[in-house]
C-alpha positions as CSV (number, residue, x, y, z in Angstrom):
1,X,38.9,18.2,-21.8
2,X,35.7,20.1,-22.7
3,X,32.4,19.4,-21.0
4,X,29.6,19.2,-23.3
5,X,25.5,19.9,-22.3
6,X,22.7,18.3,-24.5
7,X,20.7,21.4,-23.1
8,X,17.3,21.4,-23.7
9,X,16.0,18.6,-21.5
10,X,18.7,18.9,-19.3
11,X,17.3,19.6,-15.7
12,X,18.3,23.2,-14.0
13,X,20.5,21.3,-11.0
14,X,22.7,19.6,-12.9
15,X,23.4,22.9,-15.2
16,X,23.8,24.4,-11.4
17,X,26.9,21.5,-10.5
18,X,27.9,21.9,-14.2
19,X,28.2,25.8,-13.6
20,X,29.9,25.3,-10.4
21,X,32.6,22.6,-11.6
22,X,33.8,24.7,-14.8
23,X,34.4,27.8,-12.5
24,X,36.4,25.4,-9.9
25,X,38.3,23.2,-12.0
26,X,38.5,26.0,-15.0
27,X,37.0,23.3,-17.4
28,X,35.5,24.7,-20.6
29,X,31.9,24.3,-19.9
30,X,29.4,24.4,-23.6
31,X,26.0,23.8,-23.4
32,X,23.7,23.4,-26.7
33,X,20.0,24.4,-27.1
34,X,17.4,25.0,-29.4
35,X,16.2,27.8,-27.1
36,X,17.6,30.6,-25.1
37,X,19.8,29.5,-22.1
38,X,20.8,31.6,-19.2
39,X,24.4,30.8,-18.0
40,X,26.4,32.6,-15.4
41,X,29.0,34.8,-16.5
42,X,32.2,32.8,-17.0
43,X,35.4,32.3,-19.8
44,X,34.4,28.7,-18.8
45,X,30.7,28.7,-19.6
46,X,29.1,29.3,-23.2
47,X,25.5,28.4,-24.6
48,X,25.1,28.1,-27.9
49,X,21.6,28.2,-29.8
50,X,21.1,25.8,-32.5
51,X,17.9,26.1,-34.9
52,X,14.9,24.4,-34.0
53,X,14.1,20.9,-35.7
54,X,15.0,17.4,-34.4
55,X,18.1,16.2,-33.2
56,X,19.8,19.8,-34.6
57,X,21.6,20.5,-31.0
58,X,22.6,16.3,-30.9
59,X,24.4,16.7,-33.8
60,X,26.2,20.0,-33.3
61,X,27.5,18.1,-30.2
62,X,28.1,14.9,-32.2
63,X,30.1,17.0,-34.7
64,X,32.2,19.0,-32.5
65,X,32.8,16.3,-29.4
66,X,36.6,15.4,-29.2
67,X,38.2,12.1,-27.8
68,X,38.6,12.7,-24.6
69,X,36.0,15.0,-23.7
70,X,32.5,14.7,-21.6
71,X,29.5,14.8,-22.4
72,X,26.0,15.1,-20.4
73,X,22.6,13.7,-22.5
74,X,20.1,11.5,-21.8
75,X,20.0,10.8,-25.4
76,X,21.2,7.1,-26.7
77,X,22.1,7.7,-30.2
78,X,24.1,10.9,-29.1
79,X,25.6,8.9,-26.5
80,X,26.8,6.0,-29.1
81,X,27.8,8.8,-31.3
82,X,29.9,10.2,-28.7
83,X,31.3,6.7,-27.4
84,X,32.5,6.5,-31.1
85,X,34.8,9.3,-31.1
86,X,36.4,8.2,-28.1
87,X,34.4,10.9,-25.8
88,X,32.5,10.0,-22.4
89,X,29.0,9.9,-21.2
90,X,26.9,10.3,-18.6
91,X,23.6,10.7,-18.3
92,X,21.5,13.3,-16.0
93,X,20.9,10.6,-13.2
94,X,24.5,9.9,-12.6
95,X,24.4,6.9,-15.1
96,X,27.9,6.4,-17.5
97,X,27.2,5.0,-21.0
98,X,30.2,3.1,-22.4
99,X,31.1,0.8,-25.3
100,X,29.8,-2.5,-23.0
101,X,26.6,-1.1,-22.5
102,X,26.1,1.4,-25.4
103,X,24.5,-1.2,-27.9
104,X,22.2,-2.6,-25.4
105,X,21.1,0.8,-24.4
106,X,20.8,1.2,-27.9
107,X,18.6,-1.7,-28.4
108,X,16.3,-1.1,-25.7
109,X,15.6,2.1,-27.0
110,X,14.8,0.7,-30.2
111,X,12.5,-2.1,-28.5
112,X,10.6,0.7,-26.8
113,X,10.6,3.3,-29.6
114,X,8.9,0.5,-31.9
115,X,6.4,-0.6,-29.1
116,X,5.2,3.0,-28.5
117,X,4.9,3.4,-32.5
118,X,2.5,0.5,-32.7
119,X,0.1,2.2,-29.6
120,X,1.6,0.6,-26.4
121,X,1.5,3.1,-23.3
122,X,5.4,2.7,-22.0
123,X,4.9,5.6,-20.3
124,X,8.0,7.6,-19.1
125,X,11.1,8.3,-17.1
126,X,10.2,8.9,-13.4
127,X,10.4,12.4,-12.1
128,X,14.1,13.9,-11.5
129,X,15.2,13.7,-8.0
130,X,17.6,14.6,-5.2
131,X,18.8,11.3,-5.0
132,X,19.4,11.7,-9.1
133,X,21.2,15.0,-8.3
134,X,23.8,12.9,-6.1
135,X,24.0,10.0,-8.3
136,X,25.1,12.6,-10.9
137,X,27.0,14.9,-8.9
138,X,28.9,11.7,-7.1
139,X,29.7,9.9,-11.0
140,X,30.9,13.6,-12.5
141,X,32.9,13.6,-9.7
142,X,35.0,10.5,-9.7
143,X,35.0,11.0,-13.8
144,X,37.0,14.3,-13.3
145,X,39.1,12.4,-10.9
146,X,40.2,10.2,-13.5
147,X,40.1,12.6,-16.5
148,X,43.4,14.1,-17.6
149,X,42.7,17.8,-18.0
């Protein structure tokens, strides 16, 4: 299993548990960015900088995801993408996309991309929290658990 980071909006204490559970478990750890990233030196950990433009680090992980390996993004089409190849998702508030809720996360973000397109405020997620932290740091948990390595 290899653990894969959509990187650039990913916040710095869920990097910090990612950091920590590659180095524990000895779980390849690859985190993709259109910027620089600082990672702690590892042979679990690697960054890798993709050029800037849109969606360019989604589908670097999209292209090299395999069944069976995770993958952290907030990001819906990445997440169907990965669901496809028979990966897992979870999202940087503990939440785990799957194939029974993938097309309605799908659709809602649809809904909401085409209301903000025709002017409507929908404003945005709320601020990243502790209790986020634990929601994640509790699902990564009991995924590994599960996970064959």
């Amino acid at each position: 299993m290899h653990i894969w980071v959509d990187a650039d909006a990913c916040p710095g204490p869920i990097k910090d548990i990612l950091f920590r559970v590659a180095g524990r478990l000895k779980l390849s750890l690859t985190l993709v960015a259109n910027k620089p990233l600082r990672t702690p030196p590892s042979p679990y950990i690697r960054a890798i900088q993709v050029p800037q433009g849109f969606d360019v680090a989604d589908e670097r992980i999209a292209a090299e995801v395999a069944a069976g390996d995770l993958v952290v993004t907030a990001d819906i089409p990445l997440a169907a993408a990965v669901i496809a190849k028979g990966g897992t998702v979870i999202d940087p508030r503990g939440e785990q996309f799957s194939t029974e809720n993938i097309q309605e996360r799908l659709a809602l973000r649809n809904f909401m991309e085409e209301q903000r397109a025709s002017g409507v405020q929908t404003g945005g997620p709320a601020p990243f929290s502790a209790r986020d932290q634990k929601a994640f740091a509790d699902r990564l948990d009991r995924l590994l658990a599960r996970m064959p390595r």
